[in-house]
C-alpha positions as CSV (number, residue, x, y, z in Angstrom):
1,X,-20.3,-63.1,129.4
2,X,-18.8,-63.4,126.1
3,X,-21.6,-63.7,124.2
4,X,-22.6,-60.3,125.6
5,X,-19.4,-58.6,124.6
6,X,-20.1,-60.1,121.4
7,X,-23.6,-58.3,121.0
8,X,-22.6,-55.3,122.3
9,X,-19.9,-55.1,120.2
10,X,-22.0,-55.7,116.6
11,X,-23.4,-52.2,117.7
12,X,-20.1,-50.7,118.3
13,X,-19.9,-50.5,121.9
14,X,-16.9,-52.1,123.9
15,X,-17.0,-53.7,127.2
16,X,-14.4,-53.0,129.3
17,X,-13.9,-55.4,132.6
18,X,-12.7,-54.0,135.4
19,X,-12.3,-57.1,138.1
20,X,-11.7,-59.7,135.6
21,X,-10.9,-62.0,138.3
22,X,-11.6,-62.9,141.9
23,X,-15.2,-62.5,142.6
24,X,-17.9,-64.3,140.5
25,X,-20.3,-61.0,142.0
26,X,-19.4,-59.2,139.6
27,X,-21.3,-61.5,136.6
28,X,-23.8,-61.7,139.0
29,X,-23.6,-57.8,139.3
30,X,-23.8,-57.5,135.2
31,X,-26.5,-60.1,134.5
32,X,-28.8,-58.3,137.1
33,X,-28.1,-54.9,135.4
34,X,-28.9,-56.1,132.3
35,X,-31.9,-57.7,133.7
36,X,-32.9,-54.4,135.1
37,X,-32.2,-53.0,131.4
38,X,-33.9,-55.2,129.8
39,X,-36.9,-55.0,132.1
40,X,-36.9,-50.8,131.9
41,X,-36.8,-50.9,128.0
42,X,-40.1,-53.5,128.2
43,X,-41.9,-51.8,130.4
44,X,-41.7,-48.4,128.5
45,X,-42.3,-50.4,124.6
46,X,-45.6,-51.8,126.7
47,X,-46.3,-48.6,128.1
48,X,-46.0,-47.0,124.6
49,X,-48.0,-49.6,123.4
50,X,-50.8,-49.1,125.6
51,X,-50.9,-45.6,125.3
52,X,-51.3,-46.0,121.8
53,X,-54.1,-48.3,122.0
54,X,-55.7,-45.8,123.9
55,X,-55.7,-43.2,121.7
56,X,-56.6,-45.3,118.5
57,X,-59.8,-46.6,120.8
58,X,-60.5,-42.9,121.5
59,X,-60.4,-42.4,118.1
60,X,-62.6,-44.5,116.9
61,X,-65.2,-43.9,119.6
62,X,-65.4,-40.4,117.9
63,X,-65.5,-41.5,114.5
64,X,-68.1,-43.6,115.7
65,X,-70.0,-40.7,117.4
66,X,-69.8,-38.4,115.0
67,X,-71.2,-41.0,112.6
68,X,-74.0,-41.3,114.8
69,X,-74.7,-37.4,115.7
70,X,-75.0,-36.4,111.7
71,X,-77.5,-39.5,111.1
């Protein structure tokens, strides 16, 4: 868990723990969070992605057309 405070904190954010001892749940809790972060963020940079590739393919589909319709 330290290393994660230790990211978080190059950024500037602080990590506060509120049941620093007793269960080992609640690591278990914060590793599957940041899973679930991790796994939001990715799927929206691929979706980006894609969408992007979608419209440069569009794109050059109508360059290609237009080349084609003026010849």
């Amino acid at each position: 868990m330290a290393w994660i405070i230790a990211l978080l904190a190059r950024d500037g954010v602080s990590v506060e723990v509120l049941h620093a001892k007793g269960s080992a749940g609640g690591m278990e809790q914060l590793l599957a969070d940041f899973m679930s972060l991790i796994a939001t963020f990715a799927g929206r940079m691929y979706g980006i992605r894609s969408r992007e590739a979608r419209k440069r393919l569009l794109a050059q589909a109508d360059t290609r057309l237009e080349g084609e319709g003026g010849a």
